[in-house]
N, C-alpha and C positions, 0 to 999 in steps of 0.2 A: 641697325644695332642699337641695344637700348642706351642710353648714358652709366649705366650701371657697368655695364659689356663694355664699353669703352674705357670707364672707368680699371675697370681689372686688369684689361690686355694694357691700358699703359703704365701699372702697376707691376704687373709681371715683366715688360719692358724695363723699370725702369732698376728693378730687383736684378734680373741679368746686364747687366749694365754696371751696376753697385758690383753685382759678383767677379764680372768679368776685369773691371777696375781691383779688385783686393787681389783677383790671382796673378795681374801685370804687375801690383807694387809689390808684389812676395818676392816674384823673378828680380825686379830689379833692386830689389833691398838683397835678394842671394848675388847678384853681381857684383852690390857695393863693398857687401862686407868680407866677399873673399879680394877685390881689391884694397881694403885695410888690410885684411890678413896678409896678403902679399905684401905690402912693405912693411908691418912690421917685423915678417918674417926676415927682409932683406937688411933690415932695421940690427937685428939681432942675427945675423947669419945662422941662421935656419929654414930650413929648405920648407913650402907648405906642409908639406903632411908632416915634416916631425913636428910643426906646432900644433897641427888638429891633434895629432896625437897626445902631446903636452897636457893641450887641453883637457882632453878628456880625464888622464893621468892626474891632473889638477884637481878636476872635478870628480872622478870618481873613486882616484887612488887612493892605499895603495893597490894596485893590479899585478895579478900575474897577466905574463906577457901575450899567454894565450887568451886571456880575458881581454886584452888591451886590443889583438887582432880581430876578435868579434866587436868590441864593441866599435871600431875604427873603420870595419868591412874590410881588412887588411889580409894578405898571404902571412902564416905567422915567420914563414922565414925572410918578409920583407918587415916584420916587426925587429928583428933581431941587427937589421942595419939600422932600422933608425932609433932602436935605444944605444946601441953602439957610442952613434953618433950624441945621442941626448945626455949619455951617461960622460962621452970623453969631452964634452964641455960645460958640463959640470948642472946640468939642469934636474936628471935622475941622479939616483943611484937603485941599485938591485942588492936587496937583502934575503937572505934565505930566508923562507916561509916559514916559519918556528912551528904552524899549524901542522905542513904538510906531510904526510908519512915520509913520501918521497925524497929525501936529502937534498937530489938538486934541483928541487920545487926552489921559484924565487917569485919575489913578489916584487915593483916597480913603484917607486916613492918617489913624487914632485920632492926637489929643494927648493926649500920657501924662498933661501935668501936670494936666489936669480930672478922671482918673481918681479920685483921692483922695478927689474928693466921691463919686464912688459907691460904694467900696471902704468907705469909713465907712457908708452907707445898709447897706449888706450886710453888717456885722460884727456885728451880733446872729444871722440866720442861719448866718451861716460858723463862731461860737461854740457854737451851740446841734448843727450837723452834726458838729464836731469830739470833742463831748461824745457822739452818738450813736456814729459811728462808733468811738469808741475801745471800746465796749462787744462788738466782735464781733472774732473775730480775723483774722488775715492770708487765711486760704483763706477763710475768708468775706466778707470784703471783694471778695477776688478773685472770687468768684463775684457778688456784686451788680454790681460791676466789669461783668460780662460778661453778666449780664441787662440792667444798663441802656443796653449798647449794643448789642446785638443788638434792644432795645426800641427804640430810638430809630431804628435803621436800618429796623428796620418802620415806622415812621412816617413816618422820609422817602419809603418806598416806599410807601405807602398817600399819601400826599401827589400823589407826581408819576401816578400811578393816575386821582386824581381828578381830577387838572389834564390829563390826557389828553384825559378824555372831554371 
């Protein structure tokens, strides 16, 4: 084999290697941070999914509840326990959709002021990523920037894939 040939195959090695390493820290970076999410859920007596749910509500609200079970991959009549649940302590509330033809169309609205508590649950991690990130500069930010959503858009596509079948 020439040095060149050699060259390549331990290049190609060394790229599945590199890959195989980013798709182990993915798995266990999804391990660590549904165990943050589990205590600060237990932190805030909230059960996991109604904080993913929160979340999303947070992020993408306000939602109707049927929007909130797509975007969550949820049964929408298991949506309806856990705003129940969100709304009788005080985290939602549900206002009528002023839009909707439909009268008891409602839409789902984060209250800001319970945020607080969760925003202090997550201030050891948001200190400890501020301290990482500042170690890298601008174009490399931007480039993680654009792996982790180009990753994450895989994910949601590998998501609705298996919700197909």
């Amino acid at each position: 084999m020439t040095s060149s040939a050699l060259e390549e195959a331990e290049s190609a090695r060394r790229r599945r290697r590199a890959t195989n390493a980013i798709k182990e820290s993915l798995r266990e970076l999804s391990i660590q941070l549904s165990l943050l999410n589990r205590q600060v859920s237990a932190h805030v007596d909230l059960k996991d999914v109604d904080l993913s749910c929160l979340d999303i509500i947070n992020r993408y609200g306000p939602l109707s509840p049927t929007a909130l079970a797509r975007r969550a991959g949820l049964h929408p009549a298991t949506i309806t326990g856990i705003l129940d649940r969100l709304q009788r302590d005080g985290w939602v509330t549900r206002d009528r959709d002023p839009q909707a033809s439909d009268r008891r169309a409602v839409e789902v609205r984060a209250l800001r002021d319970r945020n607080a508590e969760l925003f202090a649950l997550y201030t050891g991690m948001n200190s400890v990523m501020d301290q990482i990130c500042d170690r890298y500069t601008d174009p490399e930010l931007d480039l993680f920037v654009d792996f982790l959503r180009r990753t994450t858009t895989a994910g949601q596509d590998a998501t609705s894939e298996l919700a197909r079948e």
